[in-house]
C-alpha positions as CSV (number, residue, x, y, z in Angstrom):
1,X,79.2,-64.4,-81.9
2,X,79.6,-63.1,-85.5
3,X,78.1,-60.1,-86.3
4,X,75.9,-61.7,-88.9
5,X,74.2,-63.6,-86.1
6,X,72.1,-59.9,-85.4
7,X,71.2,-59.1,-89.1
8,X,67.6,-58.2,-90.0
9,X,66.2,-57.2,-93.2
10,X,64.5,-53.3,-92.6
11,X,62.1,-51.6,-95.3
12,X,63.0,-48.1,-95.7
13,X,58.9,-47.5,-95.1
14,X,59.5,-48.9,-91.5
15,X,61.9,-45.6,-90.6
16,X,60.4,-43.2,-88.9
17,X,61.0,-39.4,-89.6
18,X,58.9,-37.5,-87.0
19,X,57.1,-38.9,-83.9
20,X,54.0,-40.2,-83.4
21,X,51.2,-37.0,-82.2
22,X,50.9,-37.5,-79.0
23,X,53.8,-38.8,-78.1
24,X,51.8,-42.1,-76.1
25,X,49.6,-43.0,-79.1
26,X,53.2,-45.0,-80.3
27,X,52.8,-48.6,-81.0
28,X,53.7,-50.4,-77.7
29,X,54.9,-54.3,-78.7
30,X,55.0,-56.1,-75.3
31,X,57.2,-59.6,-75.5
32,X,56.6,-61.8,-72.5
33,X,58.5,-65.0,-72.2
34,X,56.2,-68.2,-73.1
35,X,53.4,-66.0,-74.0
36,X,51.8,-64.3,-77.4
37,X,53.2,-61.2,-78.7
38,X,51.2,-58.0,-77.6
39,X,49.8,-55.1,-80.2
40,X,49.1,-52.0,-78.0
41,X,50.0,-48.4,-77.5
42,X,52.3,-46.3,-75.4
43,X,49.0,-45.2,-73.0
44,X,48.1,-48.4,-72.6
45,X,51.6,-49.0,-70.4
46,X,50.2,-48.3,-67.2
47,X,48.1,-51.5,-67.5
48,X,51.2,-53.5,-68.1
49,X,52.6,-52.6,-64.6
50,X,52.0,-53.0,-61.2
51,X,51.7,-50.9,-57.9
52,X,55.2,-51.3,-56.4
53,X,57.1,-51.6,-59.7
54,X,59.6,-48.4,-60.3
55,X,59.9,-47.2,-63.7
56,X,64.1,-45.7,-64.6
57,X,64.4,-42.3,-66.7
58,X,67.5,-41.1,-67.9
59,X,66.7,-37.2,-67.1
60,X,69.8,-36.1,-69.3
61,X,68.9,-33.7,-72.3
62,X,70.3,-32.9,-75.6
63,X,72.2,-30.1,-76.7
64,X,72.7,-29.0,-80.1
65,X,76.1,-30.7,-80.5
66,X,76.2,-30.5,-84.4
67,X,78.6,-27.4,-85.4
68,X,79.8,-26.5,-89.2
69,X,82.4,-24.6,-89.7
70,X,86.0,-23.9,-91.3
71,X,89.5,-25.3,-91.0
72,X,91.6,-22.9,-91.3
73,X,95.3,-23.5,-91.8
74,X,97.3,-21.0,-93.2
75,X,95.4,-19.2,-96.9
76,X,93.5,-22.1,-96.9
77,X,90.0,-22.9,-95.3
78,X,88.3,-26.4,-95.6
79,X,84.4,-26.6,-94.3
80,X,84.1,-29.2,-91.7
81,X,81.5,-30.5,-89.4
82,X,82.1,-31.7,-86.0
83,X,79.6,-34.4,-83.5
84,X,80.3,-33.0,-80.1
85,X,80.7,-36.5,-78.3
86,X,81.9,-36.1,-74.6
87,X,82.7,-33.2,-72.7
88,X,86.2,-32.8,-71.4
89,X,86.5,-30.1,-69.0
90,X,84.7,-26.6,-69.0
91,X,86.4,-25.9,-72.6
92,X,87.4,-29.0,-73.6
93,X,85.2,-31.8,-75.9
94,X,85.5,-34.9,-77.9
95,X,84.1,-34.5,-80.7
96,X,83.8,-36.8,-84.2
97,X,84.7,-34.7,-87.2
98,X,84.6,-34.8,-91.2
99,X,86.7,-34.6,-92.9
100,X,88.9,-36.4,-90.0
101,X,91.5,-37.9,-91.8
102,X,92.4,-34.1,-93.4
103,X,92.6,-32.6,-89.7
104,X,95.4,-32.6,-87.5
105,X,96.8,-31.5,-84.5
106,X,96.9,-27.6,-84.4
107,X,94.3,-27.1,-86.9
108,X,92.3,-24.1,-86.2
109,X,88.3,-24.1,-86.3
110,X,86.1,-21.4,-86.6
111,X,82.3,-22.4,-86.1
112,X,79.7,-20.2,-87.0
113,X,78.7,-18.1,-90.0
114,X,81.8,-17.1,-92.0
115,X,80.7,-14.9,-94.7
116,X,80.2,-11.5,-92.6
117,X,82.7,-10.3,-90.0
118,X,79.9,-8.5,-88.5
119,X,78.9,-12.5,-87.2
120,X,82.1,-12.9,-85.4
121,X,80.7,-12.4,-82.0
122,X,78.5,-15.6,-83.1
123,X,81.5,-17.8,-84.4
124,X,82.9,-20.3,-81.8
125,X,86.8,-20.6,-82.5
126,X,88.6,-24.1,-81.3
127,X,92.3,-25.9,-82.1
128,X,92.4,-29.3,-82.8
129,X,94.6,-30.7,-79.5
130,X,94.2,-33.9,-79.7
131,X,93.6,-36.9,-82.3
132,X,92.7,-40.2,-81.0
133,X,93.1,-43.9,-82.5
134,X,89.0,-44.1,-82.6
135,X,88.2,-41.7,-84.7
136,X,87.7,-38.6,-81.8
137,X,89.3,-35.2,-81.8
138,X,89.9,-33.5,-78.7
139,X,88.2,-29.4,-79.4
140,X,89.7,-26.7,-77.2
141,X,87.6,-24.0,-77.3
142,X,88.5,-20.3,-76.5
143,X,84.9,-19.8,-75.0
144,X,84.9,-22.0,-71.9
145,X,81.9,-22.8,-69.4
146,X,78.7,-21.2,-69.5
147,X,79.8,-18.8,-71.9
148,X,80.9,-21.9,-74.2
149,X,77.5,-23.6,-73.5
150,X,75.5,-20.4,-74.8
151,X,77.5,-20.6,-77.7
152,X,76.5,-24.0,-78.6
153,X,73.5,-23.9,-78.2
154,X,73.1,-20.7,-80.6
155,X,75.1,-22.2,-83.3
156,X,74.5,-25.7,-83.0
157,X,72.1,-28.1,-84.3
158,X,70.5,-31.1,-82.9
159,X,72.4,-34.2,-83.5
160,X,69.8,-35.9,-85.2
161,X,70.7,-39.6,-85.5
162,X,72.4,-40.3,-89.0
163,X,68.8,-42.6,-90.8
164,X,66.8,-39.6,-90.1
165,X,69.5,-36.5,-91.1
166,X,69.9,-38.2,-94.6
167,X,66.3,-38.1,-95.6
168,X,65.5,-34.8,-93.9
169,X,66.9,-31.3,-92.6
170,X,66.9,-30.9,-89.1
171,X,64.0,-27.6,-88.3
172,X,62.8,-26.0,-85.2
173,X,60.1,-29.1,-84.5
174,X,63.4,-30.9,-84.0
175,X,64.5,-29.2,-80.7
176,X,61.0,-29.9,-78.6
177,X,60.8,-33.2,-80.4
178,X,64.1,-34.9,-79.9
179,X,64.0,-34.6,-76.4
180,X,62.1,-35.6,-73.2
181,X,59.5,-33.8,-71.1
182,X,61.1,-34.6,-67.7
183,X,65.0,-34.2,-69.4
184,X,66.8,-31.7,-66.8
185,X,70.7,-31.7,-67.0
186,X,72.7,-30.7,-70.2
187,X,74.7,-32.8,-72.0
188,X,73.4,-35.7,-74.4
189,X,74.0,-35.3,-78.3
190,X,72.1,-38.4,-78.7
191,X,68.4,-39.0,-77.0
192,X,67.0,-41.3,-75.0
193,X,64.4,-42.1,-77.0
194,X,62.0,-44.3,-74.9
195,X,61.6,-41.4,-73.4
196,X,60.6,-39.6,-76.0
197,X,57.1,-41.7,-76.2
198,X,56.5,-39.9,-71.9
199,X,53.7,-37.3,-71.7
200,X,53.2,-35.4,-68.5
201,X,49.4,-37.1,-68.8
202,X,50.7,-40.6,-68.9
203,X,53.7,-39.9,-66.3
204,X,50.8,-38.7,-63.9
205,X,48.6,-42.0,-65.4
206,X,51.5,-44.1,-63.7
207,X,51.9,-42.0,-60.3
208,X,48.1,-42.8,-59.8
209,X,48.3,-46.8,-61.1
210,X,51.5,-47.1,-57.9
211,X,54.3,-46.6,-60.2
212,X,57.7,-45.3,-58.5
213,X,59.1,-42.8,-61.3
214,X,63.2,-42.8,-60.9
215,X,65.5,-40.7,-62.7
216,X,69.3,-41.3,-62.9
217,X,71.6,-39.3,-65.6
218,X,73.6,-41.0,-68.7
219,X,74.9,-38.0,-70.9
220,X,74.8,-40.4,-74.4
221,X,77.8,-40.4,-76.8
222,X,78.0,-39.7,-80.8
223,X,79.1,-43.5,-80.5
224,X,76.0,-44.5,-79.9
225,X,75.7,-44.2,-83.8
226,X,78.8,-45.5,-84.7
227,X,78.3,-48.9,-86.9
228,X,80.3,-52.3,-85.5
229,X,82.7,-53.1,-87.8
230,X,84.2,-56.0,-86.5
231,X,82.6,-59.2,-87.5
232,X,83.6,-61.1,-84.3
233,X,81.3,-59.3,-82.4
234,X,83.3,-59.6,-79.1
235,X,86.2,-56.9,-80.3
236,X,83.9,-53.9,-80.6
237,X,85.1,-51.2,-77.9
238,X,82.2,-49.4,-76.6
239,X,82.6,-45.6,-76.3
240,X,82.7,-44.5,-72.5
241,X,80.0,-42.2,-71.5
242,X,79.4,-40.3,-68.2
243,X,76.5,-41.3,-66.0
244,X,75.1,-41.0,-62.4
245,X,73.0,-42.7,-59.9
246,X,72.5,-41.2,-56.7
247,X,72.6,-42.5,-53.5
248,X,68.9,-41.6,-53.0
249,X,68.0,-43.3,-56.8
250,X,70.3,-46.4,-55.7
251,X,68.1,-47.0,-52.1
252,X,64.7,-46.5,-53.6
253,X,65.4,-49.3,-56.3
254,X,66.8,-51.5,-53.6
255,X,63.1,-50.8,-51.7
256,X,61.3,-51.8,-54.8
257,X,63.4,-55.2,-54.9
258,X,63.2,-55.8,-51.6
259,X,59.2,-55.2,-51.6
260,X,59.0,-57.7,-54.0
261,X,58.3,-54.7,-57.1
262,X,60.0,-54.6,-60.2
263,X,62.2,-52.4,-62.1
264,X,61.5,-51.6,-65.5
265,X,64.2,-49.5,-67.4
266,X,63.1,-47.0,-70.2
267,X,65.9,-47.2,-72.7
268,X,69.1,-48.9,-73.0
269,X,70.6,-46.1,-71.7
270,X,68.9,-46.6,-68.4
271,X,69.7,-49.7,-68.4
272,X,73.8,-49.8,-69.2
273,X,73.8,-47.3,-66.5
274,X,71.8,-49.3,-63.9
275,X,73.5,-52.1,-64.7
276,X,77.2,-50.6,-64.1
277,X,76.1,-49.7,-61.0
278,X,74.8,-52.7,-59.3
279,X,76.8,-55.5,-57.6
280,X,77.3,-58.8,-58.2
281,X,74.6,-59.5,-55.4
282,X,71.8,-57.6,-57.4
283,X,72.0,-54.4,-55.2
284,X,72.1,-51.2,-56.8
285,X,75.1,-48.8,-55.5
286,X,75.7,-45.2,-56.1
287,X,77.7,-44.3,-59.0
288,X,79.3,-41.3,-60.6
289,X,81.9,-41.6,-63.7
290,X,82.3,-43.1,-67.3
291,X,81.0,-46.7,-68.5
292,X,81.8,-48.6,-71.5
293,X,79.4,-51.4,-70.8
294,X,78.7,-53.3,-73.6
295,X,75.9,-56.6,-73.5
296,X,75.6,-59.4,-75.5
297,X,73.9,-62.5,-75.2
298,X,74.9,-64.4,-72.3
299,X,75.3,-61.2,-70.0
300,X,73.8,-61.9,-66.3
301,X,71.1,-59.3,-65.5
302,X,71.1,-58.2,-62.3
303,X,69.0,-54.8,-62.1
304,X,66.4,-54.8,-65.0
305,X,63.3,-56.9,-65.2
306,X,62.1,-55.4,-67.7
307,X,63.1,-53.0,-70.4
308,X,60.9,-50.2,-72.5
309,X,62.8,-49.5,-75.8
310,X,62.6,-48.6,-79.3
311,X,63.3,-50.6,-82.3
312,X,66.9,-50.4,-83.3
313,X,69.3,-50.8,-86.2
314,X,70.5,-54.3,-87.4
315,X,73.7,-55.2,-86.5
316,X,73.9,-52.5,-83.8
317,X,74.9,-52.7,-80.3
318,X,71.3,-51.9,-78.9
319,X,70.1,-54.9,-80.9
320,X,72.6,-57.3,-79.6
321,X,71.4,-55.5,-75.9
322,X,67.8,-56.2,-76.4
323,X,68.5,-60.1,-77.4
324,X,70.8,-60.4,-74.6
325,X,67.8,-58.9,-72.3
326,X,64.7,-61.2,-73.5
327,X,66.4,-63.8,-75.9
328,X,67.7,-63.6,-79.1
329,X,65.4,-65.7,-81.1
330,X,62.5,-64.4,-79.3
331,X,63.7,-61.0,-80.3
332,X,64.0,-61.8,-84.0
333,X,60.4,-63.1,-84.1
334,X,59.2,-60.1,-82.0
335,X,61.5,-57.4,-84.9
336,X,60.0,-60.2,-87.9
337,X,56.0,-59.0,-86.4
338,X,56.9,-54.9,-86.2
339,X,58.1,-55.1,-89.7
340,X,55.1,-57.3,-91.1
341,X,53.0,-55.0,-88.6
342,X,54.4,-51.6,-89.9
343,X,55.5,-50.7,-86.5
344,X,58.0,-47.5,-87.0
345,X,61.7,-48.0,-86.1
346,X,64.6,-45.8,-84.8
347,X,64.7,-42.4,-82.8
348,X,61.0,-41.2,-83.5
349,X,59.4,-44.5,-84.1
350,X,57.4,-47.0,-81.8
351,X,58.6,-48.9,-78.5
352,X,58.1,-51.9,-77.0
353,X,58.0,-53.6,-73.6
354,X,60.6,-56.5,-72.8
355,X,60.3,-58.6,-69.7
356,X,63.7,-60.1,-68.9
357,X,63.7,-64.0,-70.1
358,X,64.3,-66.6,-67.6
């Protein structure tokens, strides 16, 4: 597969730079195999399911893991920025940094305002240890733990996804809107944005209709951004990211399977996860570590039968997922009718429904 073969034209008037208000009134595009395509809205998803079905959250939430700050090596200082990517150990992250190819190993960072020394208790001070082939730096930071996670989240911003953060600054909206209403454990600098579309109304809406609500935990990457730029579409290298399903999470989906239900993952991220943790015979297993999953067309689902997700950007990864998940031609129709349709794309835009193809 070329990377060609998942190129779409976008209209810059498609991109969406704040959420919908309320989050449910989003567009909803449901793509059935063999049947029309579907104009609705997020509140309307409740209809679209069935009593027994189980609905996958990713319950991770975002920190602000976008830092500015200074080089400094010897009498000079350089500003940098840094994308916290994937924690380490308690004072220890990967992290993607500009200007990376003028940083080296040793380099001192101090984060944080640098104009006043009366702000040095709110500077965050790191060494370069580490420099990987990929484009990652490994931070050490002299805070470490809790103490380093209160500093982040003081100095940081939220890692909103590059199509939005050139248009717009990131502001205080940003920090309630770029995450989830159910998200629980630290650690994302990327959201799971079909998520984002989830108001405690319409998560109640689903509790009444039958719906099982499951939660498992993947803590995304700054590679989820990251453009492929190989055009034989095969030698991309996904970035690994952490994730967990619990032995309780794992049982209940094997229920809903075995009752006959359905499991319908919102996002990819639910999905790559669920997916690295089921077997070859279509039963879901406990699972804590990284995964690097990456699916293209031809992949063999074996957890997913369907799949609530945002629009996403050509020539990416998630596009490549979703035509792997409900067909790629079907899929270029279905992104053809949300363009024509003025359906919103990207973090804060609409979603859509996928039922698996056959």
């Amino acid at each position: 597969m070329k990377l060609s073969d998942f190129d779409f034209d976008l209209p810059d008037a498609n991109i969406a730079l704040r959420p919908a208000e309320p989050r449910s009134a989003a567009k909803l595009l449901v793509v059935r195999p063999g049947q029309a395509l579907g104009d609705h809205t997020v509140a309307d998803l409740p209809q679209f399911l069935q009593p027994g079905d189980a609905l996958v959250f990713n319950d991770t939430r975002v920190i602000p893991a976008r830092l500015f700050g200074t080089r400094l090596r010897g009498e000079l200082a350089v500003p940098v920025e840094a994308t916290l990517h994937k924690r380490l150990s308690a004072n220890r992250w990967s992290a993607f940094m500009r200007p990376g190819k003028r940083l080296k190993c040793g380099d001192k960072i101090v984060f944080g305002p640098q104009h006043d020394r009366a702000n040095a208790a709110e500077q965050l001070v790191a060494e370069i240890t580490h420099k990987g082939e990929g484009g990652e730096l490994s931070l050490t930071f002299e805070a470490s733990g809790p103490g380093l996670d209160m500093a982040i989240t003081k100095i940081g911003l939220m890692p909103l996804p590059p199509y939005i953060a050139a248009k717009r600054a990131e502001d205080a909206r940003d920090r309630t809107d770029y995450q989830t209403v159910y998200a629980r454990l630290d650690g994302s600098v990327a959201a799971p944005t079909a998520g984002l579309h989830f108001t405690p109304d319409l998560l109640e809406a689903l509790k009444v209709r039958g719906i099982g609500l499951h939660f498992v935990t993947l803590h995304v990457g700054a590679g989820t951004f990251l453009p492929v730029k190989t055009d034989d579409v095969s030698e991309h290298k996904m970035h690994a990211e952490f994730g967990e399903v619990s032995e309780e999470t794992a049982a209940a989906l094997n229920a809903v399977h075995a009752a006959g239900g359905r499991v319908i993952c919102v996002g990819t991220t639910s999905l790559r996860l669920l997916e690295s943790a089921t077997d070859q015979e279509g039963q879901v297993l406990p699972f804590c570590g990284d995964t690097a999953i990456f699916i293209t067309p031809g992949y063999q689902f074996r957890a997913a039968d369907a799949l609530m997700t945002n629009f996403h950007l050509p020539k990416s990864t998630l596009f490549m997922l979703v035509s792997a998940f409900a067909g790629q031609v079907q899929m270029k129709t279905a992104y053809a009718h949300a363009i024509r349709s003025g359906y919103r794309f990207y973090s804060y835009g609409d979603s859509s429904l996928l039922f698996r193809a056959a």
